[in-house]
C-alpha positions as CSV (number, residue, x, y, z in Angstrom):
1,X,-51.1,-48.2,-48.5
2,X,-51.3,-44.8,-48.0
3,X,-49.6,-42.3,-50.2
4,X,-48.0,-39.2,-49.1
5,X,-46.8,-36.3,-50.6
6,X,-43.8,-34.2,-49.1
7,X,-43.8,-30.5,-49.2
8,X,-40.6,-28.9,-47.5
9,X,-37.6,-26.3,-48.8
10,X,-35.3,-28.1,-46.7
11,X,-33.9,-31.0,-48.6
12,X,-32.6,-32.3,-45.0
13,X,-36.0,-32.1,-43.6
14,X,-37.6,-34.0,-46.7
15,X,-35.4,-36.9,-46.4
16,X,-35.8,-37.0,-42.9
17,X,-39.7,-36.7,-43.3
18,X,-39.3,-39.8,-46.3
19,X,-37.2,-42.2,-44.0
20,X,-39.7,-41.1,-41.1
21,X,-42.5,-42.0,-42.7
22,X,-41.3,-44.6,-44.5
23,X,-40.4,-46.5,-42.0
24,X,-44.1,-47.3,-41.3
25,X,-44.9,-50.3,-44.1
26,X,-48.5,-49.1,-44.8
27,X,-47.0,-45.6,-45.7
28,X,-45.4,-45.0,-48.8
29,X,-44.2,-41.4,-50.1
30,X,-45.1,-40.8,-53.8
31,X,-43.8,-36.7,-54.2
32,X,-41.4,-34.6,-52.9
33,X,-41.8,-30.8,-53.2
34,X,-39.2,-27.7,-52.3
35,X,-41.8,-25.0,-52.2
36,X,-45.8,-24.6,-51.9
37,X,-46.5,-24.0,-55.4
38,X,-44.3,-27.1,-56.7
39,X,-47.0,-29.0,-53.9
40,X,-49.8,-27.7,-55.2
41,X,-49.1,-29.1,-58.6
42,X,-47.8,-32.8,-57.4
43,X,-51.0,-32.9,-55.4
44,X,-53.3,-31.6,-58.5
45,X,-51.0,-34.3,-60.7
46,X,-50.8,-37.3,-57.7
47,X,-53.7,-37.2,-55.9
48,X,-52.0,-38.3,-52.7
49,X,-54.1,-39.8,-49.3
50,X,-52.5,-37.3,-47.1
51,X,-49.6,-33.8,-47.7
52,X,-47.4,-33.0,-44.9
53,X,-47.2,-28.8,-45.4
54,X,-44.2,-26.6,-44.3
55,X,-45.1,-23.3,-43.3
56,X,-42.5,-21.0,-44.4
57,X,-41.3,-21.8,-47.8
58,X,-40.0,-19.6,-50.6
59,X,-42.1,-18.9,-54.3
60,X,-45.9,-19.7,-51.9
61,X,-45.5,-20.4,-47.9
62,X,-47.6,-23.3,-46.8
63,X,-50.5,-21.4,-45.9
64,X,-51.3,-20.2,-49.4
65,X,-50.5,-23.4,-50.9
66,X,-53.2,-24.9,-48.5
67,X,-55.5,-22.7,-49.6
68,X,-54.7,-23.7,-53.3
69,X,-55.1,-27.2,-52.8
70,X,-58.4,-27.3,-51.2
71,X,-59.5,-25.7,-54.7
72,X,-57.9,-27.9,-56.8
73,X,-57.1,-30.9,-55.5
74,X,-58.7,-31.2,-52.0
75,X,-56.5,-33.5,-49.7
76,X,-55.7,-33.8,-46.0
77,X,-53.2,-31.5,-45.1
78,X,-50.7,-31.9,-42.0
79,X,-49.0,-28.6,-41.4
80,X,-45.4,-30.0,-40.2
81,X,-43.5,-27.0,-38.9
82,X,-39.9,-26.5,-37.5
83,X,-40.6,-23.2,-35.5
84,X,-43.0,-23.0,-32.8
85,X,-41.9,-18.8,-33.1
86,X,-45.2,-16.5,-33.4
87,X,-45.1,-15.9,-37.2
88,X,-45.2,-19.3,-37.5
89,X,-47.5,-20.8,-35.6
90,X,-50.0,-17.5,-37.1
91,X,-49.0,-19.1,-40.8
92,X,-50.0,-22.9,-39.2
93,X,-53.1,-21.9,-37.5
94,X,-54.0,-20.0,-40.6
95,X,-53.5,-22.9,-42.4
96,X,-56.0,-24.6,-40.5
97,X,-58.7,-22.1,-41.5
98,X,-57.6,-22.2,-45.0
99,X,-58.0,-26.4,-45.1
100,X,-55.6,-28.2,-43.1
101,X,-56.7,-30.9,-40.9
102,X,-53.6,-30.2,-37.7
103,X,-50.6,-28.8,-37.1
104,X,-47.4,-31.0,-35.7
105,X,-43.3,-30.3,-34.7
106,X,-41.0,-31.6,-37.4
107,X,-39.2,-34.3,-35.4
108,X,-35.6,-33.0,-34.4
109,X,-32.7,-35.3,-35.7
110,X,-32.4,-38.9,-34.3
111,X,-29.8,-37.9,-32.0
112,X,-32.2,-35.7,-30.2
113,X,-34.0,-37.1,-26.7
114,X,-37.6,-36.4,-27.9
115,X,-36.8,-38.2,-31.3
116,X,-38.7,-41.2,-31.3
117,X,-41.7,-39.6,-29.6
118,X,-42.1,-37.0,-32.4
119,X,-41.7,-39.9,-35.1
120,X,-43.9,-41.8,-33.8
121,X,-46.6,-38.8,-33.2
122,X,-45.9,-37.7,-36.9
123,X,-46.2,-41.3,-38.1
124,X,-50.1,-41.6,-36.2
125,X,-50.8,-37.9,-37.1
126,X,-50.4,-39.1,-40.8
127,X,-52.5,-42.4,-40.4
128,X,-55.5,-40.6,-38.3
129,X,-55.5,-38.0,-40.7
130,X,-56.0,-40.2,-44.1
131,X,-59.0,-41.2,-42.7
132,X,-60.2,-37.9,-42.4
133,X,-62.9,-36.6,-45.4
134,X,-61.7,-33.0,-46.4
135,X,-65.1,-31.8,-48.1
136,X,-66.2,-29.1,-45.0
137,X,-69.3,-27.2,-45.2
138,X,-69.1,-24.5,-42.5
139,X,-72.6,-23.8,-42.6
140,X,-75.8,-25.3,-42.2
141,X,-77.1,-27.1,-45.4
142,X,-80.3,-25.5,-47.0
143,X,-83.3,-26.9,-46.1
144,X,-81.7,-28.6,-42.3
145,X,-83.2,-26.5,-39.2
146,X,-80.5,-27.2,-36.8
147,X,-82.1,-28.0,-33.1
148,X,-81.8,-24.7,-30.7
149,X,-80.6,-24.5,-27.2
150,X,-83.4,-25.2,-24.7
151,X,-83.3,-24.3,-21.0
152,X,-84.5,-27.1,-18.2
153,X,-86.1,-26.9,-15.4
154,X,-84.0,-25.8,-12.5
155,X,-81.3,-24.3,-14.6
156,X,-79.2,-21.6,-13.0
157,X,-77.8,-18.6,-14.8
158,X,-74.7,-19.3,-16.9
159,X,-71.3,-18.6,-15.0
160,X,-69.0,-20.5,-17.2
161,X,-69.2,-21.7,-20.6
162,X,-66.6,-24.7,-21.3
163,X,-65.1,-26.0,-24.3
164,X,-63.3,-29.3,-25.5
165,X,-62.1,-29.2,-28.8
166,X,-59.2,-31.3,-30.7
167,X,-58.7,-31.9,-34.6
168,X,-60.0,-28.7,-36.4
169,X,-60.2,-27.2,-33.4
170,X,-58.3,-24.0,-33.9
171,X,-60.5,-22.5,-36.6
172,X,-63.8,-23.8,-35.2
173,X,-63.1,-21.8,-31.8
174,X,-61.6,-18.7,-33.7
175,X,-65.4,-19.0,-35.3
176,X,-67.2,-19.0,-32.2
177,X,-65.2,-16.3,-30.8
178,X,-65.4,-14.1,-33.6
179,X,-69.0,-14.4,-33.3
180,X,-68.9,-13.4,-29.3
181,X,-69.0,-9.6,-28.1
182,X,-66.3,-7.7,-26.2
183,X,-68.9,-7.4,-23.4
184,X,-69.7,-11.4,-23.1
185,X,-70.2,-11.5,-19.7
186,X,-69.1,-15.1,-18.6
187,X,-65.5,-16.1,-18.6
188,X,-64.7,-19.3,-21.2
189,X,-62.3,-22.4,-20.7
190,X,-60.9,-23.6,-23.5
191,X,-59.5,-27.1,-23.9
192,X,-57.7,-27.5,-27.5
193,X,-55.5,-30.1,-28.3
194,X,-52.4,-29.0,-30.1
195,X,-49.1,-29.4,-30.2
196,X,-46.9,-28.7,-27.5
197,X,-45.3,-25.0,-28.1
198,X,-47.9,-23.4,-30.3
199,X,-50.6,-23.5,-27.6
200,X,-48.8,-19.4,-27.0
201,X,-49.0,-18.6,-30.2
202,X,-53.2,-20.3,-30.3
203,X,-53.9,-17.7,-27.4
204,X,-52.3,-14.4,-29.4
205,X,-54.3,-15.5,-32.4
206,X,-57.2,-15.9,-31.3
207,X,-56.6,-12.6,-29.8
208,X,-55.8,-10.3,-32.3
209,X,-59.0,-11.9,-34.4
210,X,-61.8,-12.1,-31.6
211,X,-63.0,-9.3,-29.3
212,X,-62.3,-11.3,-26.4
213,X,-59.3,-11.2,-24.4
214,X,-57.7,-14.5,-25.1
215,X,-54.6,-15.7,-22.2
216,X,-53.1,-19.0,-21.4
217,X,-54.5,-20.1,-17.8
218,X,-52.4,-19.3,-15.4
219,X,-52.8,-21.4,-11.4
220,X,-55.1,-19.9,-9.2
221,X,-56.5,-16.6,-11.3
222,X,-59.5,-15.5,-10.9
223,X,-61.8,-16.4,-14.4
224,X,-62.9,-12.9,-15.2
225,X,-66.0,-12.0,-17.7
226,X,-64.8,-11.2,-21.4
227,X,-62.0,-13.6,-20.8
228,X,-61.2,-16.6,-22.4
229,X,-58.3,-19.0,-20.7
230,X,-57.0,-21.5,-22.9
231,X,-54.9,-24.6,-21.2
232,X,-51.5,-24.5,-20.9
233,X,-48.9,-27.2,-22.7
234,X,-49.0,-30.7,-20.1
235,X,-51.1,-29.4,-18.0
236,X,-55.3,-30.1,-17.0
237,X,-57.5,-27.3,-17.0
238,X,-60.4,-26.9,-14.2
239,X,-61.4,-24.4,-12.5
240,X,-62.8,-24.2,-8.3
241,X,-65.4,-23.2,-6.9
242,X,-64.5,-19.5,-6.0
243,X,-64.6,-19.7,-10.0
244,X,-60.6,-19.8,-10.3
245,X,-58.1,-21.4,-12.4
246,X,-57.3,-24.8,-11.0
247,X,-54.0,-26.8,-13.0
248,X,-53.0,-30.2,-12.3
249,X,-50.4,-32.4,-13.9
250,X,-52.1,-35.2,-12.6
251,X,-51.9,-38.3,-14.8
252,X,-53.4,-38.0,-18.4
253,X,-56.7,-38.8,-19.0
254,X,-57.6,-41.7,-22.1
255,X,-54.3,-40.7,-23.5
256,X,-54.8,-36.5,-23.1
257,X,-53.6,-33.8,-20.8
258,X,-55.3,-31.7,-20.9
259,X,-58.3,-33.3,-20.7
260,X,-61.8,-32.0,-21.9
261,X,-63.0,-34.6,-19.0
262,X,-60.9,-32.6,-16.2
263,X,-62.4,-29.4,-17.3
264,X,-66.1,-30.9,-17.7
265,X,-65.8,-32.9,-14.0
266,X,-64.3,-29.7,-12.2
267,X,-67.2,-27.3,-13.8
268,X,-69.4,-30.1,-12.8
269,X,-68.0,-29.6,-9.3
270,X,-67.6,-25.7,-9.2
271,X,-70.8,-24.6,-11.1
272,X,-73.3,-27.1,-11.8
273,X,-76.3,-26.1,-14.1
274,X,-75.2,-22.6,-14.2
275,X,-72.2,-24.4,-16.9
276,X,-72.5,-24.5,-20.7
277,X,-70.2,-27.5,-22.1
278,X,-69.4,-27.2,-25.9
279,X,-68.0,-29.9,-27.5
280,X,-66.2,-28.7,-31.2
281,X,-64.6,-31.0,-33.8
282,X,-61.5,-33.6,-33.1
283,X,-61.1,-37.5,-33.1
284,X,-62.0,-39.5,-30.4
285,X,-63.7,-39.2,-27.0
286,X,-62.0,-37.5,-24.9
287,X,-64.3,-35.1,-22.7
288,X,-67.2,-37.4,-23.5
289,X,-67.0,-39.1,-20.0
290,X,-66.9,-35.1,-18.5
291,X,-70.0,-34.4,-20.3
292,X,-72.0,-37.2,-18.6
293,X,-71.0,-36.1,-14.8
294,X,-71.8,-32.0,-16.4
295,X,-75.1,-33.1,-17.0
296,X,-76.0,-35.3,-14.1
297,X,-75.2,-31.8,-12.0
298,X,-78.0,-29.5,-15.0
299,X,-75.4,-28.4,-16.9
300,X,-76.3,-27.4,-20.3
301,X,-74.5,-29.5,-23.8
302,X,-73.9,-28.2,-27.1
303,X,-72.1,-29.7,-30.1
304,X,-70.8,-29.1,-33.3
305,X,-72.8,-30.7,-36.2
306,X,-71.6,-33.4,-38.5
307,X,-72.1,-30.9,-41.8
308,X,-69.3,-28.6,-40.4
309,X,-67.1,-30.4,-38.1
310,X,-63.1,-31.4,-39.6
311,X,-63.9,-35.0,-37.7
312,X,-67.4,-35.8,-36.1
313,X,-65.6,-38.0,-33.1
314,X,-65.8,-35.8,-29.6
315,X,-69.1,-34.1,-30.8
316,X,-70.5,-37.2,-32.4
317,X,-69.9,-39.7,-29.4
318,X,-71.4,-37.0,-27.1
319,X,-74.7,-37.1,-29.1
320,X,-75.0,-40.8,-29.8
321,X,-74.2,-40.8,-25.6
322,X,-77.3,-38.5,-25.4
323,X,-75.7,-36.0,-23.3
324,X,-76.5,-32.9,-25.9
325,X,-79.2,-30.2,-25.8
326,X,-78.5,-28.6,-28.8
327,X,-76.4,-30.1,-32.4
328,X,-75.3,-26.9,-34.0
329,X,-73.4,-25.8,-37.1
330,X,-70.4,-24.2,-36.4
331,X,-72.0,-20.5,-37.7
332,X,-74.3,-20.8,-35.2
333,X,-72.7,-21.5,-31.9
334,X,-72.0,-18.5,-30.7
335,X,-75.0,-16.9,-31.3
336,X,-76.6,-19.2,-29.2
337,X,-74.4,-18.7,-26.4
338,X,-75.3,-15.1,-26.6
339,X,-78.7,-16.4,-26.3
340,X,-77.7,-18.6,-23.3
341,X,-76.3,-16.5,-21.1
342,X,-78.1,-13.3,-21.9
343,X,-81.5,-15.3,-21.4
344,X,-82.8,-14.9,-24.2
345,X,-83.5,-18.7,-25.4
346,X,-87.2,-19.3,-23.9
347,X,-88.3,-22.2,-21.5
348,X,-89.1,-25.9,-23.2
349,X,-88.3,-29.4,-23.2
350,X,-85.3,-31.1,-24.0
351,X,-84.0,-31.4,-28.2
352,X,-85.0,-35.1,-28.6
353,X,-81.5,-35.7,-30.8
């Protein structure tokens, strides 16, 4: 059984979260909560499995009270919000530095078309995410020297640097970014899972906190140094060969469009060794299957370490595929990008992870 705690000010939305979740017969809610700091204390006192979080909440908002618990009483948090509006998907993807594992739409009421798709999303979020260990270390543990970038033979000079990154994605990207310089000179595609409607409000927060320029893709634009081009709801993200935006709302791919695999195959295609792949936190595999073509054409791999990824799926299948050159903590990433496409990482043989 997993047990779930409620944290809401709407007493509509609670009940509606309850008989959501409810309805599921290996879920069981154990607390209810009106505002962030009455969660905080249900989750110190009830030590739930998983907390669904609102974001804007009178007495503490969800962010801060995300930040609380992961002090006190550390739990996977899902950041359930009503509003897709820019303040609050800034206070959900804040949330998601400060602890929480995702960020979903509240379902709308029954009588709504998209009802039972958002029930049943809420429903596997909640699952997926109990299963989840909350203890992150965003660094590198004393004592580990994580293996280092290493060029290969033939390799080209970078043109592209791509990215495929799901559950804890959001602050693991802000991360790398943050680390980057305004003069980065290779353009960066971003694939991030998220849900649909706060993929606008990713993009202007990851602008106002990186010195990139952060956009959502748009068909057909030319991928410009300094730039980063994040996918756009529904849609695959690749680029051509002229290095420009290529969209597609071709079929899914294992369940996802976008699809990290569509953006690997494409770069594959377009650039060849002159591509660095990075493959960040989330569940699954998607991308995984990308990474193996990106290679076969001398493209380079790099993934986020075990120690400070949210969920150790994407990256972890990647390395156990053998398709990595380099396991890195998430503190360290960009850095060795800078190293990468400046040319400063030296000559030598492949990381034998």
């Amino acid at each position: 059984m997993i047990r779930v705690l409620v944290v809401d000010d709407s007493a509509t939305v609670r009940d509606l979260l309850v008989e959501i979740l409810e309805s599921d017969p290996d879920v069981r809610v154990v607390g209810r909560a009106k505002n962030g700091a009455e969660g905080v204390e249900l989750a110190v006192e009830l030590r739930p499995d998983v907390i669904t979080m609102d974001i804007h909440m009178p007495v503490m908002d969800g962010y801060e009270a995300t930040r609380e618990i992961m002090i006190r009483a550390p739990a996977p948090i899902v950041i359930v919000s009503s509003s897709s509006n820019k303040r609050a998907v800034e206070l959900s993807l804040n949330a998601t530095r400060a602890g929480a594992l995702i960020a979903v739409t509240t379902p709308d009421a029954p009588i709504s078309p998209d009802f039972e798709a958002r029930r049943d999303q809420l429903i596997a979020t909640v699952k997926a995410m109990s299963q989840v260990k909350v203890v992150r270390r965003w660094s590198t543990p004393i004592g580990q020297t994580p293996s280092a970038p290493v060029s290969r033979v033939g390799q080209s000079a970078t043109r592209l640097v791509t990215v495929i990154a799901s559950t804890g994605g959001p602050a693991a990207v802000q991360r790398i970014l943050s680390d980057l310089p305004r003069d980065f000179p290779v353009p960066i595609v971003v694939v991030q899972h998220i849900a649909d409607g706060f993929v606008g409000g990713l993009a202007e927060w990851l602008n106002t906190s990186c010195n990139l320029r952060v956009k959502i893709a748009h068909a057909a634009e030319p991928l410009r140094p300094h730039t980063v081009y994040i996918a756009p709801d529904q849609q695959h993200l690749g680029v051509t060969a002229g290095l420009r935006v290529a969209l597609s709302t071709d079929e899914a791919i294992g369940g996802f469009r976008p699809s990290g695999t569509y953006l690997f195959e494409s770069a594959a295609k377009a650039c060849g060794s002159a591509t660095v792949a990075v493959a960040l936190t989330g569940m699954g595999v998607d991308g995984v299957s990308g990474l193996r073509t990106l290679r076969a054409a001398g493209g380079r791999v790099i993934a986020q370490d075990e120690q400070s990824s949210v969920v150790w799926g994407i990256p972890g299948e990647a390395v156990r595929a053998g398709l990595v050159d380099a396991v890195l903590g998430i503190d360290t990433i960009g850095k060795h990008l800078r190293d990468i496409v400046t040319g400063g990482v030296d000559g030598g043989s492949r990381s034998s992870r």
